[in-house]
C-alpha positions as a printed Julia matrix, in Angstrom:
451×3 Matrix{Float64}:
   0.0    0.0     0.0
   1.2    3.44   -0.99
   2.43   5.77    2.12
   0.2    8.58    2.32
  -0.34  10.88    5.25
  -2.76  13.53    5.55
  -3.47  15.4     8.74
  -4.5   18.98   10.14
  -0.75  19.86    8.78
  -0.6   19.27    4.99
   0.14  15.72    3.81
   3.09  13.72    3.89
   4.28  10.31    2.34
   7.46   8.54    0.29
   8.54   9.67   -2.39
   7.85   7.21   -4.98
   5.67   5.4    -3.0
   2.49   7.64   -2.01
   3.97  11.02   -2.3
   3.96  11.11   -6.08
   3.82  14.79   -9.14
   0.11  13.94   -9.24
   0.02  14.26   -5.68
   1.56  17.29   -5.46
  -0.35  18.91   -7.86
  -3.31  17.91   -6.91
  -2.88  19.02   -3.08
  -1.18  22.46   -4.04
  -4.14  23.45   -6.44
  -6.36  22.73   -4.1
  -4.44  24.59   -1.52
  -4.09  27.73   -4.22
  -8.25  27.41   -4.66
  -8.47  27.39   -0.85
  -6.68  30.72   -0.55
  -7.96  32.44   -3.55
  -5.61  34.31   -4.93
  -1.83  36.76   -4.22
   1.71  35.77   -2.8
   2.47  32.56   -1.55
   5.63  32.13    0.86
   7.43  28.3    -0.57
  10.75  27.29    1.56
  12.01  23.86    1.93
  14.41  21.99    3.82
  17.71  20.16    2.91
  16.68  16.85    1.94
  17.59  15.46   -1.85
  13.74  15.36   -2.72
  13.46  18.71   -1.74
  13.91  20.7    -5.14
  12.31  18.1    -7.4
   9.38  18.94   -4.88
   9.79  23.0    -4.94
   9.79  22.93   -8.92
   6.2   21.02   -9.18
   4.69  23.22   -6.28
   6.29  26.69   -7.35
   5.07  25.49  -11.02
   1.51  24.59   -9.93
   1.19  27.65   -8.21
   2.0   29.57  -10.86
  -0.35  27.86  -13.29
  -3.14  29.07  -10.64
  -2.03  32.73  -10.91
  -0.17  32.93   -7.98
   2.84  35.29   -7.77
   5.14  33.03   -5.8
   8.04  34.09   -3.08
  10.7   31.4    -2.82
  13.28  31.43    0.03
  15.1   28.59   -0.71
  16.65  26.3     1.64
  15.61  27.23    5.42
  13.5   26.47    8.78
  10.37  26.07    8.56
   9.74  28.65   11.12
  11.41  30.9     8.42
   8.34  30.46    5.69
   6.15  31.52    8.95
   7.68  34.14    9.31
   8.06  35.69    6.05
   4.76  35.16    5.26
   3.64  37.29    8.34
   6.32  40.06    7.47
   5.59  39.89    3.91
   2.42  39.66    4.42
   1.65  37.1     2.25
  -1.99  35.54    1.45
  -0.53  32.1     2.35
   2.91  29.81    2.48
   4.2   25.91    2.33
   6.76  24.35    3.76
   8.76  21.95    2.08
   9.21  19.34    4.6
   9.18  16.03    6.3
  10.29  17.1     9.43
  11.81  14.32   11.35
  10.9   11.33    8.66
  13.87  10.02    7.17
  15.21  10.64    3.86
  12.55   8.94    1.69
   9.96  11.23    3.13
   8.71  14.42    1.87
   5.53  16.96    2.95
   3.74  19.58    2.36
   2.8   21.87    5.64
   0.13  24.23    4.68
   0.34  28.19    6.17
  -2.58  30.31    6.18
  -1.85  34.47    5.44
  -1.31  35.0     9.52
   2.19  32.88    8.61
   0.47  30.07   11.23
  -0.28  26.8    10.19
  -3.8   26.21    8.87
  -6.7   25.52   11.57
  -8.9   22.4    11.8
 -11.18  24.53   10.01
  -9.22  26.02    7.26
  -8.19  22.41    6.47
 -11.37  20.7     6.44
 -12.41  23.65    4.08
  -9.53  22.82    1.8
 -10.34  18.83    2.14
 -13.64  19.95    0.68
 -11.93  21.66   -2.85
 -10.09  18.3    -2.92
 -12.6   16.38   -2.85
 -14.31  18.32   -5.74
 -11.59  16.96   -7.84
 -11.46  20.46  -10.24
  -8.74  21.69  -11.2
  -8.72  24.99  -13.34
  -5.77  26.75  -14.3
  -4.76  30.03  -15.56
  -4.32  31.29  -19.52
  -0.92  31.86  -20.6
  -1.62  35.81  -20.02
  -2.03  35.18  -16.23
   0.22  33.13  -14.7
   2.02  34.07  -11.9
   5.32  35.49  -11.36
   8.35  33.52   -9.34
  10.48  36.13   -7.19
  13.83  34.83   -5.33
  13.92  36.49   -1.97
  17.26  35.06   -0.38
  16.9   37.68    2.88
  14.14  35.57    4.01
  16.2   33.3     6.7
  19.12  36.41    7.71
  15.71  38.93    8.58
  14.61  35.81   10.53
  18.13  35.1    12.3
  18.58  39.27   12.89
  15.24  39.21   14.36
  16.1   36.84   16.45
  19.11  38.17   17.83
  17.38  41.32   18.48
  14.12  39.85   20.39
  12.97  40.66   23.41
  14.8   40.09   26.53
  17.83  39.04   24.72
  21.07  40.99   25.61
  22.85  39.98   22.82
  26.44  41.84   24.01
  26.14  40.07   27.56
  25.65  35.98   25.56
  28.66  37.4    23.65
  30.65  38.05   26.14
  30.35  35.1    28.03
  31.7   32.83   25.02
  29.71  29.95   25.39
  31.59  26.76   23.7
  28.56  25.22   21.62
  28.31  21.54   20.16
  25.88  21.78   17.14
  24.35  19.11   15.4
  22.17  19.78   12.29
  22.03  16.37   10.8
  22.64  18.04    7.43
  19.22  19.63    7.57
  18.07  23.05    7.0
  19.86  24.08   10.24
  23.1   23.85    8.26
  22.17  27.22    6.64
  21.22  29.11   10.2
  22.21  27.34   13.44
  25.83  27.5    13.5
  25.91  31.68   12.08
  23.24  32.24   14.57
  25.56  30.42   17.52
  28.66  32.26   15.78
  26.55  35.88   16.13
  26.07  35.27   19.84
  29.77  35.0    20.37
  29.99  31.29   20.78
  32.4   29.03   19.44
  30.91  26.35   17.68
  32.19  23.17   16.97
  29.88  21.67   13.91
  28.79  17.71   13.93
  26.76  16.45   10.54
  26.57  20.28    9.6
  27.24  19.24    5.92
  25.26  20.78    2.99
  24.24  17.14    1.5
  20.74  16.77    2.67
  21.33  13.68    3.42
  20.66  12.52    7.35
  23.55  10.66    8.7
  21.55   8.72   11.18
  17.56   8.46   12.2
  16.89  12.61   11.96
  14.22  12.65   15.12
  16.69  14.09   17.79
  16.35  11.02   20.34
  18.75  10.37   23.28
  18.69   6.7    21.33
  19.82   8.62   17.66
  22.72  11.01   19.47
  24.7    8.78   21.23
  27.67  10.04   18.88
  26.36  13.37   19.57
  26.18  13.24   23.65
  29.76  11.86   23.81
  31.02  14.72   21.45
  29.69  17.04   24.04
  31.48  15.63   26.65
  34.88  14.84   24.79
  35.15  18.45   23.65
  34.61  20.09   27.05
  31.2   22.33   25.22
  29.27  24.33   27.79
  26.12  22.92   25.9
  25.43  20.39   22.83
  22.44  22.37   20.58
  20.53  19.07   18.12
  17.8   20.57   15.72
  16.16  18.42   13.31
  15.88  18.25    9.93
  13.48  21.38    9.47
  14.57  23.33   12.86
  11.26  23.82   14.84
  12.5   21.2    17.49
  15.36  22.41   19.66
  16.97  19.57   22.1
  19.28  20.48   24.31
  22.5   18.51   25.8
  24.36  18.71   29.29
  27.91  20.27   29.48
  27.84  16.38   31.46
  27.37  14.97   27.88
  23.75  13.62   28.89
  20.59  14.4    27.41
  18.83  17.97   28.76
  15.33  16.18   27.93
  12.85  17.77   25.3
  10.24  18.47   27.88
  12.86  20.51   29.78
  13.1   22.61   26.64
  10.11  24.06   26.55
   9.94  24.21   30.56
  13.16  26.16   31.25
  12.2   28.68   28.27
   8.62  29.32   30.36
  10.63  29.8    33.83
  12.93  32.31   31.83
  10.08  34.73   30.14
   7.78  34.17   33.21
  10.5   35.61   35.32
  10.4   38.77   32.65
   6.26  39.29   32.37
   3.52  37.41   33.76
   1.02  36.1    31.86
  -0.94  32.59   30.79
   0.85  29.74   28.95
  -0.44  26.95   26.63
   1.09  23.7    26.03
  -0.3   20.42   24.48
  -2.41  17.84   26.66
   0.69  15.71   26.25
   3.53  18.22   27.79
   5.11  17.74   31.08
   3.75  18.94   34.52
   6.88  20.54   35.24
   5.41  23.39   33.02
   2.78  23.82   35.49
   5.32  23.92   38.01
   7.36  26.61   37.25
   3.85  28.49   35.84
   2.39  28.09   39.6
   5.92  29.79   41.29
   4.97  33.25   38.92
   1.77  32.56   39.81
   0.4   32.11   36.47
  -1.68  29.97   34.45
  -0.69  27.25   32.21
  -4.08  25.9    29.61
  -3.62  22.87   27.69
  -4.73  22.39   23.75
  -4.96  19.1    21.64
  -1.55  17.98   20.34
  -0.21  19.59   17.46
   0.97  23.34   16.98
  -2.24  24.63   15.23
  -3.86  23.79   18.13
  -1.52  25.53   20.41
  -1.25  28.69   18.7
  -4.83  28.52   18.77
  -5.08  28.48   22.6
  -2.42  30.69   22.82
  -4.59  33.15   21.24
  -7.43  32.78   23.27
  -5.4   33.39   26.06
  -3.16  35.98   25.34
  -0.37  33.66   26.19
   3.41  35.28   26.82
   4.8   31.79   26.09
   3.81  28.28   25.17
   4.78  24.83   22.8
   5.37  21.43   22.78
   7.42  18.66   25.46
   9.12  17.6    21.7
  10.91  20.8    22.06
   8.72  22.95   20.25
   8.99  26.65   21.63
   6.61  29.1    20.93
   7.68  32.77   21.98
   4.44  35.24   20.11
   6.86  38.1    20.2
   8.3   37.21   17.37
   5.86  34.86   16.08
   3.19  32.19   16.27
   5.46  28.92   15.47
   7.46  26.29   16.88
  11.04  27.87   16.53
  14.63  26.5    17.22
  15.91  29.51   16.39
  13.8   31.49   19.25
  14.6   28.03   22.01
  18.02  29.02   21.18
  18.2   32.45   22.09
  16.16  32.18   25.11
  18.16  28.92   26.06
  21.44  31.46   26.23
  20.2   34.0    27.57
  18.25  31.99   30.73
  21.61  30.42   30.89
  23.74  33.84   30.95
  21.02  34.81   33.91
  21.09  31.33   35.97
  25.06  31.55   35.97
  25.27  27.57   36.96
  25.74  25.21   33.99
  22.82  23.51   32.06
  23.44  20.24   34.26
  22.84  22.45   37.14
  19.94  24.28   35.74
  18.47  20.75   35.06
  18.76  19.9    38.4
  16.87  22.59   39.66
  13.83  21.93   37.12
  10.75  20.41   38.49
  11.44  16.2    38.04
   9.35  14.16   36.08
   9.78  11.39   34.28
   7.31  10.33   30.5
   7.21   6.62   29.25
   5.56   6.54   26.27
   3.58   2.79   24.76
   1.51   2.2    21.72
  -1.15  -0.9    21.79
  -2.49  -2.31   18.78
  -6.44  -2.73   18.98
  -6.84  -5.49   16.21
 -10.19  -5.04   15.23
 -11.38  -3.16   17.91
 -12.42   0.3    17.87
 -10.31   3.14   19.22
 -13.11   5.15   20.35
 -14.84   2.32   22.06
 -11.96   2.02   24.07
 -10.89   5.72   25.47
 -14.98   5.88   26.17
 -14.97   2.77   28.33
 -11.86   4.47   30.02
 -13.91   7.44   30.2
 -16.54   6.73   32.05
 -13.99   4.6    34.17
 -12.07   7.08   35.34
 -14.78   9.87   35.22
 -14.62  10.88   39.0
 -10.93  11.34   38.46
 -10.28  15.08   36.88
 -10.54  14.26   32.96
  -9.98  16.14   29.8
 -11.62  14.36   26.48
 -10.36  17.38   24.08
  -7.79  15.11   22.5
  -8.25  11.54   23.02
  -8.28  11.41   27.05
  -5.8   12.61   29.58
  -6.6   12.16   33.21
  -4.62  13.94   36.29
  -4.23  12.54   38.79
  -2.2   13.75   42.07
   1.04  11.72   41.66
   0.82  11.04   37.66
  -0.95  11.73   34.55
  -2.04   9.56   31.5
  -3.43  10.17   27.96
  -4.55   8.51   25.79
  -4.72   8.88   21.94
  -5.74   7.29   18.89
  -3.31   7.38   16.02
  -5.53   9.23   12.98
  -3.27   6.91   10.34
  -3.21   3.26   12.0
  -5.23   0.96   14.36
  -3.67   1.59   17.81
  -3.65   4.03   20.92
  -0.63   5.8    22.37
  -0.33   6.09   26.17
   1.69   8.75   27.48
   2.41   8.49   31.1
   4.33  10.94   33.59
   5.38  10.19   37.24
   7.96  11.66   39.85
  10.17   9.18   39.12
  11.17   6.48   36.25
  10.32   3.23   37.3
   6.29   4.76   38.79
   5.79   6.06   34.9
   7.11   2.3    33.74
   4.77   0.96   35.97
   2.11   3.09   36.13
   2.53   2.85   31.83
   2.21  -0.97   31.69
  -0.62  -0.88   33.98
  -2.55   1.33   31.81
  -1.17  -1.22   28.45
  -2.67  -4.39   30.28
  -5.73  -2.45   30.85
  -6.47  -1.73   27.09
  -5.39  -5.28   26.57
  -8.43  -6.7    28.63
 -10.44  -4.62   26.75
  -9.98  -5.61   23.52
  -9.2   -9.26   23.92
């Protein structure tokens, strides 16, 4: 069966194998009818797919009238933001994310440079279905412009953000491991480390597109990475992945900082510079509320996946938010998971706590995730998290995304995979071997169910 994946995002598959020119043009006119007419924002990431990909959507854009803006190799936070400061009707990213180097995908922006909503896409699943597809005369097709300032604006904005004291991180000459797994961050991560004052030593920071190793930046996919850190005395190791929303962090110790901790220390640093709410996913780490409750603020949870997010952000005028993955979402500067922002606010917490990042770990609110998947055969998914439901339903419960129940020592949620027959269980305790436990428990229970 052909790999094809479609979700709230865009749509995703093999190339070759699912992810095919038809495809492409198919999805991308449907996207241009969806958004109507103007500039579109196109940027794509490293991998060796990547341009034969760019041509077909740039061309099929064009064939709808659209005057197209292409940036090239970059983040994927970039094409956010140059379609906000642009102001562009629309954008699409050029990327797999963290799927090996088979995989290719098409993430679909709306004209606020966010991705689209659960809305917006079902509205665009609608033209698709419709199955037209008109195209413009040869008197009206669109023009292509070339804007290579698209990713320095985005790294000088950076540098400049708020609560970043740029000549302080500069002076205190941080010694930086970076690891870019030949991705987009190639083109950004190492400058923008270099423009802080660090010195950088560069790991898989080739131009080749080509991922050296499994791209997701897991403690299991870095042990090369970890020891580098340690061998080379670096104050901090700095892994993106392939398209450089997902910043994950490692110990001057050579050990892994832990995703969740990402997003966590970045809300202790800008709640100690404004108050304000903060939204994470249903499936991010307590600590969040934590260090939230010591400012005395509020932390509000969305469904997973940054739409949804940036979505409760909004709502309530959040001053920070993301993902546990290492997503980081600072609405200063933007509405997006950016590595670019984790980084800067990384340094400068750092600069402020004085310790090193081991230490600031240390002082972090401890949790520990396991994570399981359980295949359900032919039973349905639904069935099961509403039998859990009204199991649990004097515990507090939140049925927004799948179901996540608190409960005062752990948490749990539950999800159903939108692409395959099983349910994820994400479980977080005080300490390792209660969320191992606490995990299976939960596994065995689904297993009853469904014999």
């Amino acid at each position: 069966m052909p790999t094809l994946m479609v979700s709230v995002s865009g749509v995703r598959g093999i190339i070759g194998d699912g992810l095919d020119p038809n495809v492409l043009v198919k999805y991308t006119s449907a996207y241009a009818d969806f958004i109507g007419g103007g500039k579109i924002v196109v940027g794509r990431d490293a991998r060796i797919t990547g341009e034969m990909v760019n041509n077909i959507v740039i061309g099929t854009l064009m064939a709808k009238g659209f005057d197209v803006i292409d940036i090239g190799i970059c983040p994927t936070p970039t094409v956010l933001y140059t379609v906000k400061t642009l102001r562009a009707n629309g954008g699409i990213a050029i990327s797999a994310s963290h799927n090996p180097n088979e995989w290719n995908a098409l993430k679909l922006l709306n004209g606020k440079g966010e991705f689209m909503t659960l809305k917006e896409n079902l509205q665009m699943l609608e033209i698709l279905k419709s199955d037209k597809t008109e195209f413009k005369n040869w008197q009206h097709v669109g023009k292509l412009t070339q804007f290579k300032e698209g990713l320095s604006r985005h790294m000088n904005d950076v540098l400049k953000m708020k609560y970043i004291d740029r000549d302080a991180i500069r002076k205190r000459k941080f010694k930086v491991l970076v690891d870019c797994v030949n991705g987009a961050g190639v083109y950004c991560i190492p400058q923008l480390l270099r423009e802080f004052g660090c010195e950088v030593i560069e790991m898989n920071c080739e131009k080749t597109g080509i991922f050296p190793r499994l791209p997701e930046p897991l403690p299991e996919n870095l042990t090369e990475t970890l020891l580098a850190v340690k061998n080379n005395n670096a104050d901090l190791g700095v892994v993106v992945d392939p398209d450089v929303d997902r910043l994950v962090l490692i110990t001057n110790e050579g050990e892994p900082f832990g995703e969740e901790n990402t997003i966590t220390q970045a809300v202790r640093f800008v709640l100690s510079k404004e108050r304000g709410n903060v939204a994470v996913n249903l499936s991010t780490t307590r600590a969040v509320e934590d260090v939230a409750a010591e400012a005395g603020c509020k932390v509000l949870r969305s469904p997973v996946g940054e739409a949804n997010v940036v979505l409760k952000m909004q709502q309530s005028g959040a001053v920070i938010g993301g993902e546990g993955s290492g997503g980081v979402i600072f609405p200063a500067l933007h509405y997006g998971r950016d590595a670019l922002v984790g980084i800067a606010l990384t340094l400068q917490h750092l600069l402020e706590f004085g310790g090193t990042l081991a230490e600031m770990k240390k002082v972090l609110p401890q949790y520990f995730i396991a994570k399981k998947k359980i295949e359900l055969g032919n039973a349905n998914p639904d069935d099961v998290i509403n039998v859990l439901a009204e199991r649990y339903r004097k515990e507090n419960i939140n049925s927004e995304d799948g179901l996540r129940i608190d409960f005062s020592d752990h948490w749990v949620h539950f999800r159903k995979s939108n692409t395959e027959p099983i349910i994820r269980i994400i479980t977080e305790a005080k300490n390792k071997n209660m969320a191992e436990e606490l995990s299976n428990k939960y596994f065995n229970e689904i297993s009853d169910l469904v014999k």
